[in-house]
C-alpha positions as CSV (number, residue, x, y, z in Angstrom):
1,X,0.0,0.0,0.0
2,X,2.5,2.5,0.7
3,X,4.4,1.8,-2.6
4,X,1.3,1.8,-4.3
5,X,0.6,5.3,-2.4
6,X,4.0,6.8,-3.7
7,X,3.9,6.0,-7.1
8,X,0.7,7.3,-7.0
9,X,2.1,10.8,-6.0
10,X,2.8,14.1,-7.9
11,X,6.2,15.7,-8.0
12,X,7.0,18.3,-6.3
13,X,4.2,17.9,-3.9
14,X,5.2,18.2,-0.5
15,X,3.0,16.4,1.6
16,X,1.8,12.8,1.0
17,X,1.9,9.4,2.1
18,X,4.9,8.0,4.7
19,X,5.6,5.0,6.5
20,X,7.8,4.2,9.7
21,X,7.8,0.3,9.8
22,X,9.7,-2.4,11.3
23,X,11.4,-3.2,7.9
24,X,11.8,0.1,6.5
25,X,10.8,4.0,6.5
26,X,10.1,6.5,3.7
27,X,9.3,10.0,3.4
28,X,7.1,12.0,0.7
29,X,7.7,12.8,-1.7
30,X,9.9,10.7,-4.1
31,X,12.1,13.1,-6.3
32,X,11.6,10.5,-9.1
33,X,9.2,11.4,-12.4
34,X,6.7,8.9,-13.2
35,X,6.5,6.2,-15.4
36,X,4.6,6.6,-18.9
37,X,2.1,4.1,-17.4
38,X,2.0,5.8,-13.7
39,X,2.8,3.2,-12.0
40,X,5.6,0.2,-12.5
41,X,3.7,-2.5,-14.5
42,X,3.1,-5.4,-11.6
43,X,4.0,-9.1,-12.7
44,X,3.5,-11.9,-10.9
45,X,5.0,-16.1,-11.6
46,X,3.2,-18.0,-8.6
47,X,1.0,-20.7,-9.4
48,X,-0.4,-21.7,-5.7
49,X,-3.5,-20.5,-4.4
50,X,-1.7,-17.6,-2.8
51,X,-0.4,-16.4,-5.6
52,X,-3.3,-16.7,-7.8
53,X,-4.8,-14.5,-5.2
54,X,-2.2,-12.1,-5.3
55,X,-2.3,-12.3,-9.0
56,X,-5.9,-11.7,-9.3
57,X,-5.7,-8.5,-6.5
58,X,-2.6,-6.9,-7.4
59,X,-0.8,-8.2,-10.7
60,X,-1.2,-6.6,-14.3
61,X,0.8,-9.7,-15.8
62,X,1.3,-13.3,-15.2
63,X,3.4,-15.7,-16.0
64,X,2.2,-19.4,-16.5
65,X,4.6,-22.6,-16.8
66,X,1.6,-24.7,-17.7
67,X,2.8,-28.0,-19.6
68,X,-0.5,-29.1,-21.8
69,X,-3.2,-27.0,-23.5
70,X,-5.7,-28.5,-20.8
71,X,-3.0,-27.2,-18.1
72,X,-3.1,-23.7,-19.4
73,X,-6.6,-23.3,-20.1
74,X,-7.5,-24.3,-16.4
75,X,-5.2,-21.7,-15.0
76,X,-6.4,-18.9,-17.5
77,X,-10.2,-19.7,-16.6
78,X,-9.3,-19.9,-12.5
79,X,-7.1,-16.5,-13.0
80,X,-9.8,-14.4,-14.4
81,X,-12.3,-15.9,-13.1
82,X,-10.5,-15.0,-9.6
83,X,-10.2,-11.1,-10.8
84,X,-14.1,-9.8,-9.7
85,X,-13.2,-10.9,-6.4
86,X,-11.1,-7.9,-6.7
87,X,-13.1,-5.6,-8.5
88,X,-11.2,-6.1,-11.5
89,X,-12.4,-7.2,-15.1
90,X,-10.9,-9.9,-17.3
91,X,-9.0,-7.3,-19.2
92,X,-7.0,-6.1,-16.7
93,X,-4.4,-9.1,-16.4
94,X,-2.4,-10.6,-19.6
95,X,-1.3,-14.4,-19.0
96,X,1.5,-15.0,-20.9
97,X,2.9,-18.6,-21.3
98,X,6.3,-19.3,-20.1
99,X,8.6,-20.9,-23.5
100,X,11.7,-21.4,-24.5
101,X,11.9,-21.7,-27.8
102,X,14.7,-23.4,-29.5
103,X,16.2,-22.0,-32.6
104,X,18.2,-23.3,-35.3
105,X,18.4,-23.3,-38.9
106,X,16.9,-27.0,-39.2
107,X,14.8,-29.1,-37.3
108,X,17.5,-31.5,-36.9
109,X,19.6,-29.0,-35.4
110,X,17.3,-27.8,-33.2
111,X,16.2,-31.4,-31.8
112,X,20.3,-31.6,-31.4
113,X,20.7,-28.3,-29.5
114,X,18.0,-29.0,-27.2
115,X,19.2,-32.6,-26.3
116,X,22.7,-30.7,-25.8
117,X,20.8,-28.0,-23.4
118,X,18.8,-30.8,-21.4
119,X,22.6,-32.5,-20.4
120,X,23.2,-29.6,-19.2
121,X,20.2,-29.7,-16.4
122,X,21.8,-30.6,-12.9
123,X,20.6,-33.5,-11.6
124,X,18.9,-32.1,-8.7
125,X,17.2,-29.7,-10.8
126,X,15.5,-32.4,-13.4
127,X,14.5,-34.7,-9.9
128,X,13.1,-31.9,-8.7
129,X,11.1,-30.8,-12.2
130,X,10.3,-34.1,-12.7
131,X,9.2,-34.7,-9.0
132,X,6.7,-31.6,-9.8
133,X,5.3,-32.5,-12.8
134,X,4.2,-36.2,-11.4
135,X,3.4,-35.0,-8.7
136,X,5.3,-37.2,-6.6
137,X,7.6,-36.2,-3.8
138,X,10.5,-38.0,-2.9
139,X,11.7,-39.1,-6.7
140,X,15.8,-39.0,-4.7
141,X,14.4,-42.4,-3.2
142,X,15.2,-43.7,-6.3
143,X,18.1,-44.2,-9.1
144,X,18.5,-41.8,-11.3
145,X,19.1,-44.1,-13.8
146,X,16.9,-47.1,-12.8
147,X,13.5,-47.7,-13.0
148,X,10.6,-46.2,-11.2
């Protein structure tokens, strides 16, 4: 609230919004012009219930890792339909898909770039993505390389 006060602020006004907290302190005005917009533009990248939430109340972007169609399409319906909980219209957030697209000047050499780029995923990290996208926990219970 109180960022959201200051960048709402006009400069060179001399009395406005301040804040003594436990984690920090600032004084009116800011001796910084505004942005075209007004106002930073707000993105958000949690999926949870929390952050949908915050998405829906606060966010004017959102990013989605989504890994089907069916995936994406269930997010996109539960984030606006979160949004007149808020006051806010369907409009007023853009969902954009996270990719990572992977170039090349043939299909081959693409396919052969992004085998290279997925040896290069730690261990831990692909357990841990993989773990997430089963759904399943404790995946380090079992070989890497063996069966599940």
């Amino acid at each position: 609230a109180v960022v959201t006060a200051l960048w709402r602020g006009k400069l060179g006004v001399v009395s406005g919004p301040s804040h003594d907290g436990r984690s920090f302190s600032v004084r009116y005005p800011l001796d910084l012009p505004r942005s075209p917009q007004g106002a930073p533009v707000m993105v958000q990248a949690g999926a949870s219930d929390e952050g949908r939430d915050l998405a829906a109340q606060t966010a004017d972007v959102v990013f989605t890792a989504a890994q089907t169609y069916e995936e994406a399409k269930a997010f996109y319906d539960d984030l606006k339909g979160r949004l007149a909980t808020y006051g806010r219209e369907p409009d007023d957030i853009k969902i954009m898909p996270g990719v990572a697209p992977v170039v090349a000047a043939t299909e081959a050499e693409a396919t052969a770039k992004y085998e290279e780029l997925q040896e290069l995923i730690p261990d831990d990290v692909g357990v841990a993505l993989l773990s997430s996208y089963l759904s399943i926990s404790d995946l380090w219970r079992y070989p890497i390389d063996g069966p599940l």
